[in-house]
N, CA, C and O of each residue as an XYZ file, in Angstrom:
328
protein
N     -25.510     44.910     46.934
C     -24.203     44.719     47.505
C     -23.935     43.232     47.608
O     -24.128     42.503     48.581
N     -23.522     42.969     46.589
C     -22.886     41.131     46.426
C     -22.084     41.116     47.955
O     -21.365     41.954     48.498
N     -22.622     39.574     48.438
C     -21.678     39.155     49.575
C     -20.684     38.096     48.654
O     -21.095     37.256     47.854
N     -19.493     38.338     48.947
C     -18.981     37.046     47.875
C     -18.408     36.419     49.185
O     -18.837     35.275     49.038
N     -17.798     36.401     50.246
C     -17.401     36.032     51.468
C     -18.170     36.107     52.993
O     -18.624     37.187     53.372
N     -18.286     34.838     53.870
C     -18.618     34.922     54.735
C     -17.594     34.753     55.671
O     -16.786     33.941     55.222
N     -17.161     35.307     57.160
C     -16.166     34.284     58.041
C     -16.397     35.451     59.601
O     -16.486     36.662     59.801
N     -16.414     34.160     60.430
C     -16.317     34.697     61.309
C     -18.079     35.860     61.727
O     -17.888     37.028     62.068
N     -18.979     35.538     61.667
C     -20.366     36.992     61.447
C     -19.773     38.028     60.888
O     -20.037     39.174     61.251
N     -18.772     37.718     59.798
C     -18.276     39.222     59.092
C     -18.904     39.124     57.462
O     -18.805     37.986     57.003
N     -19.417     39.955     56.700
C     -19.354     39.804     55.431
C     -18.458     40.201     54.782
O     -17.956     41.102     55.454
N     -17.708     40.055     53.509
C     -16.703     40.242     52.462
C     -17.949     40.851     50.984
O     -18.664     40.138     50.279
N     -17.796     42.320     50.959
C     -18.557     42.427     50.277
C     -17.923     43.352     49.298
O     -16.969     44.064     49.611
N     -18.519     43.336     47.976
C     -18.081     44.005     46.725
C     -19.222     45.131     45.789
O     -19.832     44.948     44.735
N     -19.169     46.108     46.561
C     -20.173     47.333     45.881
C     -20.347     47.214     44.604
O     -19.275     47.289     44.005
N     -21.434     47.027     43.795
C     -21.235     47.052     42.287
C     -20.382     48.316     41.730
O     -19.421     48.340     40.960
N     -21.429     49.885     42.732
C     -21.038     51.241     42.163
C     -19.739     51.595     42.582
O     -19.579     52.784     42.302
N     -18.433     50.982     43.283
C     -17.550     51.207     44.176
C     -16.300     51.678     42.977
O     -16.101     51.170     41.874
N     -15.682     52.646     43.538
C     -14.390     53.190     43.103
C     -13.426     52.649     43.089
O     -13.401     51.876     44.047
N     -11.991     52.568     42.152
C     -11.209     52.209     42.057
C      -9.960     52.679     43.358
O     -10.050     53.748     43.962
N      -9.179     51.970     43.538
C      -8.592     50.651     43.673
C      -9.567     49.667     43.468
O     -10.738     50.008     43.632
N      -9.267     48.282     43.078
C     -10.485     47.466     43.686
C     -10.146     46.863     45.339
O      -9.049     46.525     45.783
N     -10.773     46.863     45.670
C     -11.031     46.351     47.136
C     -12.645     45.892     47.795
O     -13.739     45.925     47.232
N     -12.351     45.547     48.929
C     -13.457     44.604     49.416
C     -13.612     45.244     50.854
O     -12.682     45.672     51.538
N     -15.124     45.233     51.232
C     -15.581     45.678     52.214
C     -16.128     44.874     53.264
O     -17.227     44.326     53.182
N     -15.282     44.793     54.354
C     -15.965     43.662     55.462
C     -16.313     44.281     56.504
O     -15.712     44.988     57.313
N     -18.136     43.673     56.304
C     -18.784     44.301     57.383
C     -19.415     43.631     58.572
O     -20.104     42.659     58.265
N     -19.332     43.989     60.200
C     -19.954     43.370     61.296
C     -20.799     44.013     61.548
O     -21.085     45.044     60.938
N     -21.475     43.499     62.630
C     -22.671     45.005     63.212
C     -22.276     45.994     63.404
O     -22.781     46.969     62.847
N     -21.236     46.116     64.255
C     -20.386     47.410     64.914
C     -19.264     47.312     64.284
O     -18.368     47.500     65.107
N     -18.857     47.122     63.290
C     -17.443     47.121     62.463
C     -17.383     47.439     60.686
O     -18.269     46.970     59.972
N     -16.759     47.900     60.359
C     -15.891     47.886     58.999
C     -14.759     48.330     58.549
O     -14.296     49.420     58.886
N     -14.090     47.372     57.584
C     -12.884     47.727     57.130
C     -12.791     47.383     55.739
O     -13.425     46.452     55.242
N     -11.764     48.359     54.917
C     -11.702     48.228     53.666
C     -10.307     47.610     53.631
O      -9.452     48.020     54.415
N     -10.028     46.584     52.702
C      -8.728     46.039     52.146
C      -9.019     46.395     50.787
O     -10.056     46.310     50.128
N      -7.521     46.939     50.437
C      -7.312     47.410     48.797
C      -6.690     45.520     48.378
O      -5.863     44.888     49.036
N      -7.495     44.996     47.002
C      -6.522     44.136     46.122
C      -5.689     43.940     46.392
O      -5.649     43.995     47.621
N      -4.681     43.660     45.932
C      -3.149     44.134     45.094
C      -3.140     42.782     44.263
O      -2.420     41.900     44.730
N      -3.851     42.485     43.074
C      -3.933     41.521     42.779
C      -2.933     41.372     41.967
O      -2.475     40.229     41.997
N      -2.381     42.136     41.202
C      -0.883     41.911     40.712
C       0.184     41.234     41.798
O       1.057     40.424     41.487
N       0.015     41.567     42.683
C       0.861     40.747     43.894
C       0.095     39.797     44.731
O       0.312     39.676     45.937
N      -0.880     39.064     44.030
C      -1.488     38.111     44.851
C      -1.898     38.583     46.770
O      -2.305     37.765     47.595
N      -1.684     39.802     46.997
C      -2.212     40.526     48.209
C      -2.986     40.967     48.362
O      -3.987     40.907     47.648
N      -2.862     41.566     49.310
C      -3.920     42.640     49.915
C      -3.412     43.875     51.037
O      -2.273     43.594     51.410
N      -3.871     45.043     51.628
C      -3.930     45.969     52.585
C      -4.734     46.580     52.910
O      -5.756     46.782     52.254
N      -4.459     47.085     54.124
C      -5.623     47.302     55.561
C      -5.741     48.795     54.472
O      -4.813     49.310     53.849
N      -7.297     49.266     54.517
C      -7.211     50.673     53.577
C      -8.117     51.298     54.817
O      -7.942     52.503     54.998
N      -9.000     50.680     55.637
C      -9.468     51.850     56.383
C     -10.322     50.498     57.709
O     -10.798     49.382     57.501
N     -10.173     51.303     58.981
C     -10.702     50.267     59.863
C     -11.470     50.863     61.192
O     -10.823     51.395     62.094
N     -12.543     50.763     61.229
C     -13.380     51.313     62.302
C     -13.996     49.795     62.738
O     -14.510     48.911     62.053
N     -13.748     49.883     64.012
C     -14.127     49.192     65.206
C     -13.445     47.447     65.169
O     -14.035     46.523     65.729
N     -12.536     47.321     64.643
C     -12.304     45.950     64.688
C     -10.832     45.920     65.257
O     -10.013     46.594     64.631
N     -10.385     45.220     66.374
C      -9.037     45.439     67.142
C      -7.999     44.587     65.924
O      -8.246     43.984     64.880
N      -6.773     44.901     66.675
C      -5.682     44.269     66.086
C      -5.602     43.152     65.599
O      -5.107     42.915     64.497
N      -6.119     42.269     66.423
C      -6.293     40.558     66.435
C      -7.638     39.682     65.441
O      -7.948     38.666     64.818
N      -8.123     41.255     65.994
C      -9.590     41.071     64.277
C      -8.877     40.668     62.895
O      -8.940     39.664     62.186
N      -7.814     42.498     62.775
C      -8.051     42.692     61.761
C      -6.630     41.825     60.693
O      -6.383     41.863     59.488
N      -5.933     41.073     61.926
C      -4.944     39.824     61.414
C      -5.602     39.072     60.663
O      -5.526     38.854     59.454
N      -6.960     38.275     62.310
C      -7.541     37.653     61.114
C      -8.401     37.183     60.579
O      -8.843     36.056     60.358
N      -8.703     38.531     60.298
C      -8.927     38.564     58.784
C      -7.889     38.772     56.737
O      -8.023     38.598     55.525
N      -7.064     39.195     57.707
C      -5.847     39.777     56.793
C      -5.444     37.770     56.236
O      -5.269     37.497     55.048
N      -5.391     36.867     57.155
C      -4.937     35.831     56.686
C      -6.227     35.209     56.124
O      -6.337     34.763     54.982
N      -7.225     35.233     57.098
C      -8.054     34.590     55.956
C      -8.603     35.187     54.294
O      -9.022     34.420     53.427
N      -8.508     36.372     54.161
C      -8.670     37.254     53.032
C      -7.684     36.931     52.343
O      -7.766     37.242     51.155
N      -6.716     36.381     52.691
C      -5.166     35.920     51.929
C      -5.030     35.078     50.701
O      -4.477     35.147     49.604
N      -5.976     34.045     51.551
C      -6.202     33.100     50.850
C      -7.327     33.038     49.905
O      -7.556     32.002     49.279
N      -8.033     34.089     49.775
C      -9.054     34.357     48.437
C      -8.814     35.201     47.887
O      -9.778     35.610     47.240
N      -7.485     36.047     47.717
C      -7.260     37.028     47.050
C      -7.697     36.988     45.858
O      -8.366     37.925     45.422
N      -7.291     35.479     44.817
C      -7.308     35.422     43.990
C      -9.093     35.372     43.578
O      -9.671     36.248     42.935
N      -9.604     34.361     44.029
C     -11.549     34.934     43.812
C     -11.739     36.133     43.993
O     -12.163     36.680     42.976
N     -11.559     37.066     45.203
C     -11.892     37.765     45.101
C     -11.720     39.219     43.989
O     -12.526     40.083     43.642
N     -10.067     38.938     43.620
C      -9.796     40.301     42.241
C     -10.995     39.487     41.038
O     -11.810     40.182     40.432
N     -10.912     37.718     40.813
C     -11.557     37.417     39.728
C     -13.539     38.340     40.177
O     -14.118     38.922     39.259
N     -13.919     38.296     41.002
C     -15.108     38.528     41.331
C     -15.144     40.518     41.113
O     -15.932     40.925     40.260
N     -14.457     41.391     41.748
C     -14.135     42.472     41.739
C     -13.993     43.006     39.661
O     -14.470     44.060     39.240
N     -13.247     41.961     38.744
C     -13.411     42.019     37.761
C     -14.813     42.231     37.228
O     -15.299     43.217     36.673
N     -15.478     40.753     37.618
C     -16.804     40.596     37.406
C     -18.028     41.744     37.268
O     -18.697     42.178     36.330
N     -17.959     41.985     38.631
C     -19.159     42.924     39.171
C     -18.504     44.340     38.326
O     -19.253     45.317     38.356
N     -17.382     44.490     37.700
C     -17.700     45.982     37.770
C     -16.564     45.687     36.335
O     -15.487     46.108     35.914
N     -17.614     44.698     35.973
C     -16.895     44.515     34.215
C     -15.835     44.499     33.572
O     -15.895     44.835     32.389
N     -14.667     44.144     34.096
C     -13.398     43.906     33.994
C     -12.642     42.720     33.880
O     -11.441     42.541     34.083
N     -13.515     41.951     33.531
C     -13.192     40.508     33.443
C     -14.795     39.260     32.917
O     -14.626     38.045     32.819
């Protein structure tokens, strides 16, 4: 399980074996949430969220913002699409 992101004691991680959409998995001790890509739109969205409050999961939403673009190039990578 590639970490391609650190922030905050959260990891930003990218399953090699992981299913389409592409998206990224950020994990705490007691937390995870999935954001789908949208790398055609330079974005991203909240796809699933256990244990991280509102104010978590902002931000993270802004800091994930700003690597959208590494992260679809990396998501290519690992699962041969680029």
């Amino acid at each position: 399980m590639p970490t391609i992101l650190r922030h905050n004691g959260w990891r930003v991680v990218i399953y090699p074996n992981d299913h389409r959409p592409p998206h990224v998995h950020v994990v705490g001790i007691n937390e995870h949430a999935r954001f789908e890509l949208l790398c055609d739109l330079g974005t991203l969205k909240l796809m699933s969220n256990i244990g991280l409050t509102y104010a978590q999961v902002q931000v993270l939403v802004a800091y994930l913002s700003k690597h959208v673009q590494k992260l679809c190039i990396e998501w290519g990578r690992i699962h041969d699409h680029g």
